[in-house]
N, C-alpha and C positions, 0 to 999 in steps of 0.2 A: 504494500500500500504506500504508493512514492508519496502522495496527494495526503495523507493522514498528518491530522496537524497535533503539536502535543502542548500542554500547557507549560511553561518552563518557568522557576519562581528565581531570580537572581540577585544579588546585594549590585544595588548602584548606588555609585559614590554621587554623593551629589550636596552642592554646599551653598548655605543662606546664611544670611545675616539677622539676628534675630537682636530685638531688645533684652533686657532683662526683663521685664512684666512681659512681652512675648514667650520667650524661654520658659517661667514658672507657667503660664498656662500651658505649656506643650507638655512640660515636669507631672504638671497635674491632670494631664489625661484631656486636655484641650485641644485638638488638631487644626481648629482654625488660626492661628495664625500662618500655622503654613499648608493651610488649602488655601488661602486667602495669597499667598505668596505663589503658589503654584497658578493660579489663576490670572494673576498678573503678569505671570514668565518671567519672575523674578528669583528662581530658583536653577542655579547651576549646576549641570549636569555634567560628568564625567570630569578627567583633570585628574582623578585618585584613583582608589582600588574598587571598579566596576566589575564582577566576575560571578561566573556562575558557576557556585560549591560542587568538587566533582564528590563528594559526597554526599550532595544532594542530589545529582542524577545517578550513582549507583542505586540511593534509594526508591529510585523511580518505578516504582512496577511499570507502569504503562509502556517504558520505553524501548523498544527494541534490545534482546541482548545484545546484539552485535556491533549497536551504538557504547554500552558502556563499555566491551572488550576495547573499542578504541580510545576509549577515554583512559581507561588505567586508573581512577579514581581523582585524577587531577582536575586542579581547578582550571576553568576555562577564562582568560583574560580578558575583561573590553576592553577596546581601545576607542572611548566617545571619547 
């Protein structure tokens, strides 16, 4: 199944500027300030450590074995 698409969960680096009374509402389980920043495209994307956990695709039921045999357990790099 070439065409079979898979869901893939990955750490993106990605870096904002926040106030201090921003920062404690995020601290305390607040996500608007940075949905409110994502919305404006005031949040930076890549620049850091973007990668997808190669042990989080070994734990991947869905995904083909012969995908993780290529992986070897390694994390996979972004480059945004």
């Amino acid at each position: 199944m070439a065409n079979k698409k898979y869901s893939i969960g990955f750490r993106l680096y990605a870096e904002v500027q926040l106030t201090e009374a921003q920062l404690q509402k995020v601290i305390d389980g607040n996500a608007e300030p940075i949905a409110k920043l994502i919305e404006a495209g005031k949040i930076q994307l890549g620049g850091g450590d973007s990668y997808i956990p190669g042990t989080w695709l070994q734990d991947h039921a869905e995904l083909p074995q012969s995908l993780k045999n290529t992986l070897n357990g390694d994390d996979i790099d972004l480059d945004l």
